[in-house]
N, C-alpha and C positions, 0 to 999 in steps of 0.2 A: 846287246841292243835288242828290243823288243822287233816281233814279226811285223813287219809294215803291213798294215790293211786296203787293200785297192777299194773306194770308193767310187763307183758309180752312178752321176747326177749330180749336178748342183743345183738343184732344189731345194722345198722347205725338209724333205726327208734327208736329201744325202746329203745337206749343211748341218743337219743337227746330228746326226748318226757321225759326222767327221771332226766335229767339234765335242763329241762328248769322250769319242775316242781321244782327240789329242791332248786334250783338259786330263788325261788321266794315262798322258805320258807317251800311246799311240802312234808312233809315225802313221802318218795317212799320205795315201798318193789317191787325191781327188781328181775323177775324169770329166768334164764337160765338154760337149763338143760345143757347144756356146762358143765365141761369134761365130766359130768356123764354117757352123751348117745350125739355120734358123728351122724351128717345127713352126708349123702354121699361125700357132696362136702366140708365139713369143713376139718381142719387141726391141726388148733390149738386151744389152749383154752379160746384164746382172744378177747374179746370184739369187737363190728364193723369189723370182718373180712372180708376182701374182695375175695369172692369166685370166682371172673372170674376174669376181669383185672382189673387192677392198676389205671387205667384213671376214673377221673369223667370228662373226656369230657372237650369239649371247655371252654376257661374262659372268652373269648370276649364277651364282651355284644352285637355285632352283632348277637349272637348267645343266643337263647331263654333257655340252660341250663347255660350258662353262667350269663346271668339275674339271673337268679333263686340263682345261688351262692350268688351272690351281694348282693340279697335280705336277703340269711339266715345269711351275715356277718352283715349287719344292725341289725338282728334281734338276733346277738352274739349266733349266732350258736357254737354248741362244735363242730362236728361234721369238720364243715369247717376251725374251727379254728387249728383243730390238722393236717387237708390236706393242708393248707397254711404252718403250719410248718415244715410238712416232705414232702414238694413238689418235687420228683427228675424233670430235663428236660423233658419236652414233645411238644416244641415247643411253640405251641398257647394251648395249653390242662395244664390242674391240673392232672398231676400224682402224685403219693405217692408212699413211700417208705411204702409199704405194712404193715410189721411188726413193723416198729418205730410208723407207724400211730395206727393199731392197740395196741399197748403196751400202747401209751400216750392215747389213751379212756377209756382204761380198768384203767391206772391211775387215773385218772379224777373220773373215776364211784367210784372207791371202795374206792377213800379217800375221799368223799361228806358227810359231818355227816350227812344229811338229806336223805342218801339215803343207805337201806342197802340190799342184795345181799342173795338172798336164791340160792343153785343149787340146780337140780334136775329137774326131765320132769314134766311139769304141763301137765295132763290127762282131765281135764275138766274144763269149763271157770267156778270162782267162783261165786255163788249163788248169794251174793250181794257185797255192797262196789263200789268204784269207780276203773273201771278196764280200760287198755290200753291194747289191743292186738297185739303186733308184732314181729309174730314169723314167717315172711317171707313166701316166697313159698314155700319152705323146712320145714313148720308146721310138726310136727309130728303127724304119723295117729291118734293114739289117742283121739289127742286134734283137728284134722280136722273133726275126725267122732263125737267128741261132736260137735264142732260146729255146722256142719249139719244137727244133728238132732235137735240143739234150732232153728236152720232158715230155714227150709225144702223148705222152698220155695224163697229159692234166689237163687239157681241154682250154684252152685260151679265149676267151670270152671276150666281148667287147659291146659297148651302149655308146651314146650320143651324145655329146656336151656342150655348153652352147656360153657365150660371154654377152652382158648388157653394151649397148653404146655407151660414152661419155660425153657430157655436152658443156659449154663456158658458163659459167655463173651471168656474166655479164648479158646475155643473150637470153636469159629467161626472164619471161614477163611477170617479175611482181608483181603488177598490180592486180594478177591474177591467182595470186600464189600468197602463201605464208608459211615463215616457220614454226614448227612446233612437233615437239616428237609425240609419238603415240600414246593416250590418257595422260599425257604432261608429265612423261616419265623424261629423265636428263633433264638436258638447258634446250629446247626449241631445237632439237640436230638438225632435223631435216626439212627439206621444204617442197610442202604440199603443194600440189597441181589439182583443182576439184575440174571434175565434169557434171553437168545436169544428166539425166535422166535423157533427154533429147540427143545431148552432145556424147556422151557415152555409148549411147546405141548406133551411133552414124562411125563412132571409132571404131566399135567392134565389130560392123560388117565388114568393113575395109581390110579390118585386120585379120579378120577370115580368108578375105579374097586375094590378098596381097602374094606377087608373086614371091616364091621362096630361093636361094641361090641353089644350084642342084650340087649332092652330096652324096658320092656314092654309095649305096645302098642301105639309103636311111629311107625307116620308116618310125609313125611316130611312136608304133611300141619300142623300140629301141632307144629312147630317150632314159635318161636318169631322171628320175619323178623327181629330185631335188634341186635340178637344175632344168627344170622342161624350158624349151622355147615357149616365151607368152603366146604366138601366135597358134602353137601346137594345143595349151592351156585354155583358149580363144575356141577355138571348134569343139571342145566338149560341153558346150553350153553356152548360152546368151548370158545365165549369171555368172558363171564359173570367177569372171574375173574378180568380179563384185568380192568374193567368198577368198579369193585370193591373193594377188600384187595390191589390184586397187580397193582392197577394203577401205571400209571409211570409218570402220567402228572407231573409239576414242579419238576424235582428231574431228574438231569443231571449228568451222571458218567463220574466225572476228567478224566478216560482212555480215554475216545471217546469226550467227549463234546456232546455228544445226550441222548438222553433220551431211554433210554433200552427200549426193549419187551413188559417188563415185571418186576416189581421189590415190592420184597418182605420185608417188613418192620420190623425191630424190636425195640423197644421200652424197657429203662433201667425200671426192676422190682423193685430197692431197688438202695437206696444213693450212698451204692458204688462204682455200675455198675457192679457190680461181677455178675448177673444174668439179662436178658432181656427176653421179651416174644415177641413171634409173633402175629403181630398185624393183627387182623382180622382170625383169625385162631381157632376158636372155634369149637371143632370138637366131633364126639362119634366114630371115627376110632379105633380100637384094637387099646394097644398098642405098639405092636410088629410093627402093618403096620403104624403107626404113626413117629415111630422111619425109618423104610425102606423109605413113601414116603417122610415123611419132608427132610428126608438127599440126594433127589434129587437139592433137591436146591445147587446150587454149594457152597455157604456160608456155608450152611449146611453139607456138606459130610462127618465132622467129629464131630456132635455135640454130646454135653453132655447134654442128658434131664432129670431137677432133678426134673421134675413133664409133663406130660401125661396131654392133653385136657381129659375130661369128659361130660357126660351128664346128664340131672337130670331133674326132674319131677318138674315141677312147679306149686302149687293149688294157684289161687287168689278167690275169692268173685264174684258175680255180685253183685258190689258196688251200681250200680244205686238205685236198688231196693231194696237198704236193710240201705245203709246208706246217713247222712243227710251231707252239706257242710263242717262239723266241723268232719267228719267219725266219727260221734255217732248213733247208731246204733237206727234208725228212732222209732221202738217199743217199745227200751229198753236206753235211752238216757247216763244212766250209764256205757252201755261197749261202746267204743270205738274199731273203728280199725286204725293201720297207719302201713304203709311201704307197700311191694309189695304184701303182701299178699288181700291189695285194690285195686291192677290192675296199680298201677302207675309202670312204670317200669324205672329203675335207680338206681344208688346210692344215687346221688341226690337228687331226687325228692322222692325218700323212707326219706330220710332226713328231706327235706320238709313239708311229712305229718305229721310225727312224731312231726316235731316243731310244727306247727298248731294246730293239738289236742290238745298237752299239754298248748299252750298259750289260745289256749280254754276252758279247763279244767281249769286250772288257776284260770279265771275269775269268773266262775261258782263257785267254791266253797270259791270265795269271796263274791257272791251275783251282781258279777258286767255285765254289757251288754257284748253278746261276739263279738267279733273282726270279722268284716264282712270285711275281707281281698277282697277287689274289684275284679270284672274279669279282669283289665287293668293290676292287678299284673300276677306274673308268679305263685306266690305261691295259689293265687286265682280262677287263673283259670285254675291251675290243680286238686283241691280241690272240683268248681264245676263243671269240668268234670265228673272225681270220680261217683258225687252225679246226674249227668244230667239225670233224666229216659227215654226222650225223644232220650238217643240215641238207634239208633235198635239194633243195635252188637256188645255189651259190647268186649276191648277187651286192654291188656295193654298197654301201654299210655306211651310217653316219653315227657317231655315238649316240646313245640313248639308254636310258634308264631302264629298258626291258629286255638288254643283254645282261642286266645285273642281278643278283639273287634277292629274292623280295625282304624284307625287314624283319618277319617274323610277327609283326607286333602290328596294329591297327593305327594308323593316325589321319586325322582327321586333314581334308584337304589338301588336294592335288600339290600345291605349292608345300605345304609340309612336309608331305611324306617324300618330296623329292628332295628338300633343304634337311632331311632328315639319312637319306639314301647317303646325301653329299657328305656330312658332316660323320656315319661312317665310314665312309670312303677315307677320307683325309685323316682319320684315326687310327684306319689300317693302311695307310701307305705311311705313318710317322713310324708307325710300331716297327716297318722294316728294317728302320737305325738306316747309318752312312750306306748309300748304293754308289 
C-alpha cells in the first residue's frame, strides 16, 4: 500500500492537491477544521468555498489567468471542472454559482475511496509522514504560530483582504439599471447601475467619510491592491473610481445612447440570478454605513443586502526563502505548501499550486523524476516565482504574462502577443506527454 499523504485544508488548493493525489491511487487523509471552528470570512461548511467573489476572472487566453485555466483543464483539474459546470454569466469571465460549485467539491471529496476526511482544527504541522499544507490566509493561529516557530526565519508576512456585499435581484431598481456586459462582449451578464456627474460626487464624499468597522492593525498600505476596499480606492482621488469599479467606458445606457458618469456594476452570484454582488466593491465599512452609502446609488435605493462586504487578515509565507519550485519546503522536502498561504494570490492560481505539489508528490513517492513544469507555462512560472529568492520584496502574486519569458519574436498588438504567449504556453505543457 502506497504512503498516505495528510492534507491540510479544504479549500480550492487542498481539494485539488487531494484529488489529484487520490485520481492517481494516493490515500489522502484530508483535515478541515470546518464546521468545528468557523474563520471570519467562511459561511458554510463546504468544501472550496468562495469567500469574496464569485469570479475566477477572465477565461480568454488573451488573458494570463485564463491560460492558467486551460492549463489546469488539460491537467483534469477538479477544481475547474466543477467551475465549468456551474458557470453562471460573467461575460468574458468564469463565474460560478457559489454554492452548487461548492456542494459538487465537497461531493467529489468525500465520496473518493482513496481519500478520507478527519474534521477538527489541526494545532501543529505533523512530526512526520508526507504532509500538504493548505490552510489559506485565514490559517488558524494555532497552527500559524507552529508554523513559525518550525521556520523562524522565513519571515511571515501578512496584507488585508476585503469581500463585496450581496444584494436580492428583486430589490434593484430596473428602471434605473440595464443589462449589458462591457463593449457587448457575452449575452448582457451584468447589470448596470449609472450615476450623473452630480449623483456620483455626493456618493463619493460619503464614501470617503463613512465610518470603517475597526481591524486590528490595518492600515491602508497594508491592503492587497487586487482586492483594495472601494472606500480605501475612494480616498485616493475624486476620479480614481471613475478609472476603476465604476468605469463607464463600453457600456452605453438604452435611455441616453451615451455612456453615463459613472456606472456601477453588478454581477449574478448563483444560477438563478436571485442574488448578485457588486462588482469591485470590497469593503471593511460598518455595516450600517455600507447599507446608507451603497443605497446612494440610484439602483440601490432600496436594496436588500443578504450579506455585508468584510475584512480579514491575510498571513502568507515568504515563499522564496523557505520553499523550492515544487512549494516543498527547501529544509524539510516532506511538508509541502500550496494555495495562498504561499503568496500566490487567486482562486485560481491557489488552484494551480495545489495541482502542482500534488502532481509532484505523486511522482516522488513513485520513485519517478518530478515534472519541471517550464517558465513558458503559466502554471510554471507562477510556481517559480513563488520559489524566486532573487526577488527583493516578497509579495502576493496574481498570474500574469510578465512572470513569463518574453517570445523572442515581435508581434503586433497587445492582445496578440498575449494569445501568442498563450498558445506557446499550451504547446509546451502538451509537449510534457501524460503527468
Amino acid at each position: 500500500m502506497r504512503e498516505q499523504v495528510t492534507v491540510i485544508g479544504g479549500g480550492l488548493a487542498g481539494c485539488e492537491a487531494a484529488w489529484q493525489l487520490a485520481k492517481r491511487g494516493v490515500p489522502v487523509n484530508l483535515r478541515e477544521m470546518k464546521p468545528r471552528k468557523m474563520t471570519p470570512a467562511h459561511h458554510t461548511e463546504l468544501f472550496g468555498e468562495l469567500v469574496c467573489s464569485n469570479s475566477l476572472r477572465s477565461d480568454q487566453l488573451e488573458n494570463a489567468v485564463g491560460l492558467l485555466k486551460e492549463e489546469l483543464r488539460r491537467l483534469d483539474s477538479l477544481i475547474l471542472r466543477c467551475a465549468d459546470t456551474h458557470r453562471v454569466a460573467a461575460g468574458g469571465a468564469l463565474a460560478v454559482d457559489r454554492l452548487a460549485f461548492s456542494q459538487t467539491i465537497t461531493d467529489a471529496i468525500r465520496s473518493h475511496p482513496n481519500i478520507t476526511v478527519e474534521e477538527g482544527e489541526v494545532t501543529a504541522l505533523p512530526q512526520e509522514g508526507q504532509v500538504i499544507v493548505a490552510t489559506g490566509p485565514l490559517t488558524s493561529d494555532a497552527l500559524a504560530e507552529d508554523i513559525a516557530k518550525r521556520f523562524p526565519d522565513s519571515g511571515y508576512l501578512h496584507f488585508y483582504d476585503a469581500a463585496a456585499p450581496l444584494v436580492t435581484f428583486e430589490s434593484i431598481d430596473m428602471d434605473s439599471a440595464w443589462f449589458a456586459s462591457r463593449y457587448d462582449k457575452g449575452t448582457a451578464d451584468y447589470i448596470n447601475c449609472p450615476l450623473t456627474q452630480e449623483e456620483y460626487l455626493a456618493f463619493w464624499k460619503e464614501l470617503c467619510a463613512a465610518k470603517e468597522a475597526p481591524v486590528h492593525g490595518f492600515e491602508d498600505k497594508n491592503v492587497f491592491e487586487g482586492c483594495m476596499p472601494v472606500e480605501v480606492m475612494a480616498r485616493r482621488g475624486e476620479q480614481t473610481l471613475c478609472y476603476g469599479p465604476l468605469k463607464p467606458r463600453g457600456l452605453r445606457d438604452p435611455k441616453t445612447g451615451k455612456e453615463p458618469f459613472a456606472v456601477v456594476q453588478l454581477r449574478r452570484d448563483n444560477a438563478g440570478g436571485s442574488i448578485y454582488n457588486l462588482v469591485g466593491f470590497q469593503t471593511h465599512l460598518t455595516w450600517p454605513e455600507q447599507k446608507r452609502v451603497f443605497s446612494m446609488i440610484p439602483a440601490l435605493k432600496n436594496a436588500e443586502f443578504v450579506r455585508y462586504g468584510v475584512m480579514h487578515r491575510n498571513t502568507y509565507l515568504n515563499s522564496p526563502r523557505l520553499l523550492d519550485r515544487y512549494y516543498r519546503v527547501k529544509a524539510e522536502p516532506r511538508l509541502v505548501f500550496a494555495g495562498q498561504v504561499t503568496g500566490v494570490e487567486g482562486y485560481v492560481e491557489s488552484t494551480a499550486s495545489g495541482c502542482l505539489a500534488a502532481l509532484e508528490l505523486a511522482r516522488r513517492l513513485e520513485g519517478k523524476e518530478p515534472i519541471n513544469f517550464p517558465q513558458e507555462t503559466a502554471i510554471g512560472a507562477l510556481a517559480l516565482y513563488v520559489s524566486n529568492e532573487t526577488v527583493a520584496s516578497f509579495q502576493p502574486m496574481n498570474v500574469n504574462f510578465g512572470i513569463m519569458p518574453p517570445l523572442g519574436y515581435r508581434v503586433k498588438g497587445k492582445r496578440n502577443k498575449n494569445a501568442a504567449l498563450s498558445q506557446r504556453a499550451l504547446e509546451v505543457l502538451d509537449g510534457l506527454g501524460k503527468v
